[in-house]
N, C-alpha and C positions, 0 to 999 in steps of 0.2 A: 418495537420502536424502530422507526424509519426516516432516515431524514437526508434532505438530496441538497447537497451543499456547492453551491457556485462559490468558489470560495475567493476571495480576495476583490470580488468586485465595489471598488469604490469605498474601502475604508480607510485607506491612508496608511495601513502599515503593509501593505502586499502589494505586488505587480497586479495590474488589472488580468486577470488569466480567467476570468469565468468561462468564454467562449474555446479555451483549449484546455483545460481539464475539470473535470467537476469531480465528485463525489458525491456516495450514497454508504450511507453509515446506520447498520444491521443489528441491534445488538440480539445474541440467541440466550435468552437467560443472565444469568448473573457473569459465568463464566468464559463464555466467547463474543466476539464484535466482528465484525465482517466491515469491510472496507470496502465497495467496488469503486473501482479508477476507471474514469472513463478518458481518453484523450490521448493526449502528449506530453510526456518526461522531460524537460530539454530544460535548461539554462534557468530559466523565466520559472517555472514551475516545479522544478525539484524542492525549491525550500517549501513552497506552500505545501508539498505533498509530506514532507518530514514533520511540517507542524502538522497536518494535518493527523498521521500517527501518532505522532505524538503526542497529541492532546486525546486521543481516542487509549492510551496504553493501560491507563490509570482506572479504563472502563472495568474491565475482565481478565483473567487469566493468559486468555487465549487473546491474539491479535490476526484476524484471517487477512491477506491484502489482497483482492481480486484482482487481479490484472488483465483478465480476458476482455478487457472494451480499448488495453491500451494501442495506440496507433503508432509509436513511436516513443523507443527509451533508449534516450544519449546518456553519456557519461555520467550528467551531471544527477540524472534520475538514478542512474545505478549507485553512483555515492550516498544517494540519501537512503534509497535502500540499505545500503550497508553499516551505517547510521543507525538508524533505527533497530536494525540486528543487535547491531549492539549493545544500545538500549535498553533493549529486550533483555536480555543478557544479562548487563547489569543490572537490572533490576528486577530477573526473577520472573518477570513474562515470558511468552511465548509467541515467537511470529510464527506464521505459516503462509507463504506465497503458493498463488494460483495463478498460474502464468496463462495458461489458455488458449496462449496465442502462438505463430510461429517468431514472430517480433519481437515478443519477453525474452521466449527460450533462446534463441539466437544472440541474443545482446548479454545474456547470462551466459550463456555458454562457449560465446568468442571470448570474454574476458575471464574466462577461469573461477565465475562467481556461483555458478549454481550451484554447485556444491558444498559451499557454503549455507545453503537456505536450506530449511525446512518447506519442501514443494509437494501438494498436494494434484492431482488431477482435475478436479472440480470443487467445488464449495461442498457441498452434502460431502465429499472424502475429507476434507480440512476438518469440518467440523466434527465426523464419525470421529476420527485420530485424538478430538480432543476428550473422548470418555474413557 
């Protein structure tokens, strides 16, 4: 199952952000779902990205969040991320970030936050981790 999501374009409850993030949403079995983020983190697009796991958590055990397509994660990306950890958390799932880029790792690792996640190499390693 595959499904590539513009997300917020033109329903009235999001910022118009189709053009600067999207998502493509993987499920692998019952147990894992892959997330790839394409775009930019910032102000405008952190909540659509928090709903966006969010509404993906409820799929599978496992929550993979791709981030190798992302261009750009300010603050307000890295709070939703940590949001959603929590989530996770409380309820018994599993996140696993795939940063990929030098942009994730940098913006996770000036704030003292990677360490905090479960960080995988690539997708095929995220998901090996989840058997």
């Amino acid at each position: 199952m595959s499904s590539e999501t513009p997300t917020g374009v033109g329903d009235g409850t999001t910022p118009d952000v189709g053009e600067v993030v999207r998502f493509e949403v993987v499920a692998h079995g019952k147990d894992a779902v892959v997330v790839h983020v394409h775009g930019e983190l910032d102000t405008m697009t952190a909540p659509v990205l928090r709903e966006q796991l969010s509404g993906q958590m409820p799929s599978a055990d496992l929550l993979v969040v791709d981030l190798s397509r992302v261009t750009f994660l300010g603050s307000a990306g890295l709070a939703a991320l940590v949001a959603v950890k929590d989530e996770a958390d409380g309820s018994g799932h599993r996140l696993r970030l795939v940063c990929g880029s030098h942009t994730v790792t940098r913006a996770l690792e000036a704030t003292g936050l990677l360490s905090m996640f479960d960080v995988a190499d690539g997708v095929p390693e995220a998901l090996h981790k989840a058997g």
